[in-house]
N, C-alpha and C positions, 0 to 999 in steps of 0.2 A: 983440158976443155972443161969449164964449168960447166954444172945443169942449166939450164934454163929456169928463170923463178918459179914459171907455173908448174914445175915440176916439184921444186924446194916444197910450195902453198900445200902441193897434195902430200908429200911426204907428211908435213907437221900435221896435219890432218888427221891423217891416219894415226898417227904416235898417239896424236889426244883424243882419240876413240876408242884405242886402246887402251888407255889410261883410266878413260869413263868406266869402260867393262870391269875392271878389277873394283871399280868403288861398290856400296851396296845396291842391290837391286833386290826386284822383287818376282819370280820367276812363274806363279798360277798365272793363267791369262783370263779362266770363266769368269764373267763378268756380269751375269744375269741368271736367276733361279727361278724358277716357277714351280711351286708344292701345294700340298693338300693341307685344312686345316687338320691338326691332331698329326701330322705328321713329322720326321725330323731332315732339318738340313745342316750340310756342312757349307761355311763360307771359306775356300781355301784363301790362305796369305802363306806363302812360302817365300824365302828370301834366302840369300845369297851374302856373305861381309866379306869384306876384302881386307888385305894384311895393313891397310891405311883407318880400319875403322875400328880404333880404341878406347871409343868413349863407353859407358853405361847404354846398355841396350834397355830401349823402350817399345816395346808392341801395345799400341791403344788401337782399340777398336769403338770408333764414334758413330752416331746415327744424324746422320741428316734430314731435318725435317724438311717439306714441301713446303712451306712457308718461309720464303728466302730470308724474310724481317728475325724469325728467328734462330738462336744461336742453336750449335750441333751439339749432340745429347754425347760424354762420355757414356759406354755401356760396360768396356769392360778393360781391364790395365796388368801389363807385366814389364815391373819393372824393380829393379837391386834384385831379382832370384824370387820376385814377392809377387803372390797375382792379387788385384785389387777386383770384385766384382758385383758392389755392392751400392753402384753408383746410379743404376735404373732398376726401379721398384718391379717396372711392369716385365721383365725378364729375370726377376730373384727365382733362381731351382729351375733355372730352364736354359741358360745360358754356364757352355764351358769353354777351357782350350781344348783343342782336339788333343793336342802332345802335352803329357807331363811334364816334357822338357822342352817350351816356346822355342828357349835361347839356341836349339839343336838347329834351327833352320825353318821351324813350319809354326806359323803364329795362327796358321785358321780356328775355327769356333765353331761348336755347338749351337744349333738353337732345337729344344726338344720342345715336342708338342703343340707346335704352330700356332697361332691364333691370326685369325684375317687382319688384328691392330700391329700384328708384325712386320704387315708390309710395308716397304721402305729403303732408302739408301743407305747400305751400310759401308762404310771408310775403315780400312786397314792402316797403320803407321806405322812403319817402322825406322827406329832412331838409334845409329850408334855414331855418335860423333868422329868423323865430319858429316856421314854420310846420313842421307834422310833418305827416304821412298815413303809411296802410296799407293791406292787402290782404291776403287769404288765400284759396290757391287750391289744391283738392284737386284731384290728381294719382293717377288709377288708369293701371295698366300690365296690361294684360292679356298673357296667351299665349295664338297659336292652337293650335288642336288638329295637333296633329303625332302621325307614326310609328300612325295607324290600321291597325288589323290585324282581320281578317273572318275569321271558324270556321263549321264544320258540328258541330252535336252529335249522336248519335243516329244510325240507320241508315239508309240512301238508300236504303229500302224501298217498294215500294209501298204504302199503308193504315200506315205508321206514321208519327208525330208528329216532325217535324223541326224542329230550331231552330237560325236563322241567327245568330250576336252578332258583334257590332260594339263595338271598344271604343280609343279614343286613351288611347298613352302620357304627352303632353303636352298639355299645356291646362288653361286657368283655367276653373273649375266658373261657371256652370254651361252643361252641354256638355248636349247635343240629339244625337241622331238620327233618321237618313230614311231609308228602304230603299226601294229600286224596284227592281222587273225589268227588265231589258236585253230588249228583245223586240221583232222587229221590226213597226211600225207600230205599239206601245202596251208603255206604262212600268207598266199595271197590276198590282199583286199579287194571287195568286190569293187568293177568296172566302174561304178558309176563315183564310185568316194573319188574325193577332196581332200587331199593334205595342206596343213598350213604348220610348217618346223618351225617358226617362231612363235605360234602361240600355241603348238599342240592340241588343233581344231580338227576333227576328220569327220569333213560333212559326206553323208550316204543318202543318195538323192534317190526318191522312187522304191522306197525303202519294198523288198522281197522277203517269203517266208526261206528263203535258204540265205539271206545277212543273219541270221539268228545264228549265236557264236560267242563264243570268250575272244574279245578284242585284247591289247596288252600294250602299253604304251612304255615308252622306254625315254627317260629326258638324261641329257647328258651335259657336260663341258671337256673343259681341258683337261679335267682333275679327276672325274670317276661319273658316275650313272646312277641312275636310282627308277625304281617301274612299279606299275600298278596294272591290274587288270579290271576289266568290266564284262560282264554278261549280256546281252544283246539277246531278246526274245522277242519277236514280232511275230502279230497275229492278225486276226481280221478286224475288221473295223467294227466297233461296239454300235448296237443298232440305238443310235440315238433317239431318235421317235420312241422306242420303246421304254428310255427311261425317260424322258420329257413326260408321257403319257401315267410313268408310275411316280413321277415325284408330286404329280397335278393331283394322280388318286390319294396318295397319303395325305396330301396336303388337307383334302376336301376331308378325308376320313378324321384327321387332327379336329378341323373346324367344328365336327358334328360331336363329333368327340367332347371339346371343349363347352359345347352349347349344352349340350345333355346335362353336363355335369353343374353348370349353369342353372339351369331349369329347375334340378333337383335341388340346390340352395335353395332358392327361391320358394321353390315351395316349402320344403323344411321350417322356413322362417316365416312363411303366414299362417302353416297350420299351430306353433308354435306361439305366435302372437293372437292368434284365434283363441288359443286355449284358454291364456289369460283372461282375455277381455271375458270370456262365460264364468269365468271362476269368480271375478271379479262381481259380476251382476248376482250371482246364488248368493254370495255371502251378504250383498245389501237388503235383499230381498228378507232371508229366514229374521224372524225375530229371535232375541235375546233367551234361551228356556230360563222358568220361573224356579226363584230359589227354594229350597225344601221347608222353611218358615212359613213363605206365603202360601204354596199347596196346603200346609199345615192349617193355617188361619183360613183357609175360605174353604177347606173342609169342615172346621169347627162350626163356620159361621151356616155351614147350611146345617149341620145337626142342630143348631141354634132355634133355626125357623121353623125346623121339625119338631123341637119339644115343648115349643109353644102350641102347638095344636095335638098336645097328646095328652089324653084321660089316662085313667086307671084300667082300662079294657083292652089300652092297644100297649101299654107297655113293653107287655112281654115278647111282643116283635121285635121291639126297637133293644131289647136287654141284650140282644145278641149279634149288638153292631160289634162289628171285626173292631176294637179302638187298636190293638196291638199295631195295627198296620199304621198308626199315624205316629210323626219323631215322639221321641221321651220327654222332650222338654218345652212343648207345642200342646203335647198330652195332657202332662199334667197342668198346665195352669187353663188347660180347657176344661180341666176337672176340679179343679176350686170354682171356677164359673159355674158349672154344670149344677154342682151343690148348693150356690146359691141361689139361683134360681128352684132347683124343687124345695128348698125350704121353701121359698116366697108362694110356692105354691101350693105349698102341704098344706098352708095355714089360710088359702079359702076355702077349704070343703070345714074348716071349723068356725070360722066367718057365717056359713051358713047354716051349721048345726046349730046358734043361738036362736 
């Protein structure tokens, strides 16, 4: 009795799936990573030859870019027993084979010390003639939240509405936070707070002197955490009125201040300009004093007027004028005068002896 054919269909079936299994394959299944920057991953490519695959073994490892228009990046090559890996710049000293020996069965890679420009599709190949296989293995790189920084908004009043934020400068979205109170025997926040985990906001409404407290905020992702804390002191409410009243007093104190000071220029500078104008009037006023020649000559000229009306009786009064006290050279030519005159006059009393 013959089979029936659909029995024959399923036998050959089976043979040639058989047959598939011995050709090469490729045996890791992981097929997606997610890591930290600065940290290291492995891409597994393990594979499998069969006694049909004689050709030169090749293991390329390409990067697929997001951009379908462009072509895929070799990264990195094993092939004649020879590794090539000097084909992308932005992975030189950070990219290896994991095995010494690819050709043993296991072609995955190194990638050391992550960087967020890492992430991407990366393709395994494995080639021994006849037999080809592949893989493709998405690669995220995340960053933690780093350089977290914690504020107070609003017045650290008693009965007003305070708000704590939390916010990291670095980090891959999407970022969380958690806020608690530091307080001994319990981490609780008081009743009246407000959480917001996407933007690390924690409003405290009706703010009390016991919210006074180390708050500590904590922001996170996939990949690690990062936290900051804040101090919270609330007191009573500053008595307004009282400084309104003292910045009105300084103010006015400034003003008088400023006028005084004012006042005293001012006068500075008329008594100053007073001074002048008197000094000014004296000197027009005083005459010229008279030079020592003319004192000299209108002393002579009055001994002049005096020895005109002197006889022989009154001489000896006039013999003992002080002349030393008149200049030297005033003197004497008042004394060649002098002489010619008493000649002129010694010779009337002999005028009158004829």
């Amino acid at each position: 009795m013959e089979p029936p054919p659909l029995v024959l269909l399923v036998g050959l079936a089976l043979l040639g799936a058989a047959g598939l299994t011995r050709s090469l394959s490729i045996t890791s299944a992981e097929s997606a990573f997610e890591k930290a920057q600065g940290e290291r991953v492995t891409l597994p490519c393990t594979f499998v030859l069969s006694e049909e695959d004689v050709g030169t073994l090749d293991i390329e490892w390409v990067l697929i870019p997001a951009d379908i228009q462009k072509k895929e990046e070799t990264i990195i090559l094993y092939s004649g027993d020879r590794i090539y890996n000097h084909y992308y710049p932005a992975l030189t000293g950070r990219l290896q084979f994991t095995s010494s020996d690819p050709k043993s069965g296991d072609g995955s890679v190194d990638i050391l010390n992550l960087k967020s420009a890492d992430t991407g599709t990366y393709q395994c190949k494995v080639k021994k003639a006849p037999g080809v296989e592949s893989q493709k293995i998405q690669l995220n790189v995340l960053v933690k939240p780093a350089s977290t920084k914690c504020s107070i908004e609003g017045s650290q009043e008693i009965g007003k509405d305070i708000i704590l934020k939390c916010a990291s400068q670095e980090g891959t979205p999407l970022l969380y936070y958690d806020w608690r109170r530091v307080v001994t025997g319990t981490q609780g926040l008081p009743a009246t707070s407000v959480l917001n985990k996407n933007t690390g906001e924690l409003l405290l409404k009706n703010a009390s002197k016991d919210y006074s407290g180390t708050y500590n905020c904590v922001a996170s992702n996939r990949v690690g955490t990062d936290e900051c804390s804040v101090e919270l002191n609330v007191t009573p409410p500053i008595n307004t009125a009282g400084v309104i009243a003292g910045a009105i007093l300084g103010t006015l104190l400034g003003l008088a201040l400023l006028a005084f000071l004012v006042f005293c220029c001012c006068k500075k500078h008329r008594e100053k300009k007073y001074e002048k104008e008197v000094h000014h009037e004296i000197r027009e006023d005083v005459l010229p004093p008279k030079s020592r020649s003319s004192t000299a000559r209108s002393y002579i000229g009055s001994n002049r007027s005096s020895l005109g009306s002197m006889s022989p009786s009154n001489m000896e009064g006039y013999s003992k004028t002080p002349y030393s006290q008149v200049p030297s050279e005033d003197f004497e030519r008042a004394s060649g005068q002098n002489q010619t005159i008493a000649s002129s006059k010694g010779g009337i009393p002999s005028a009158y002896s004829r």
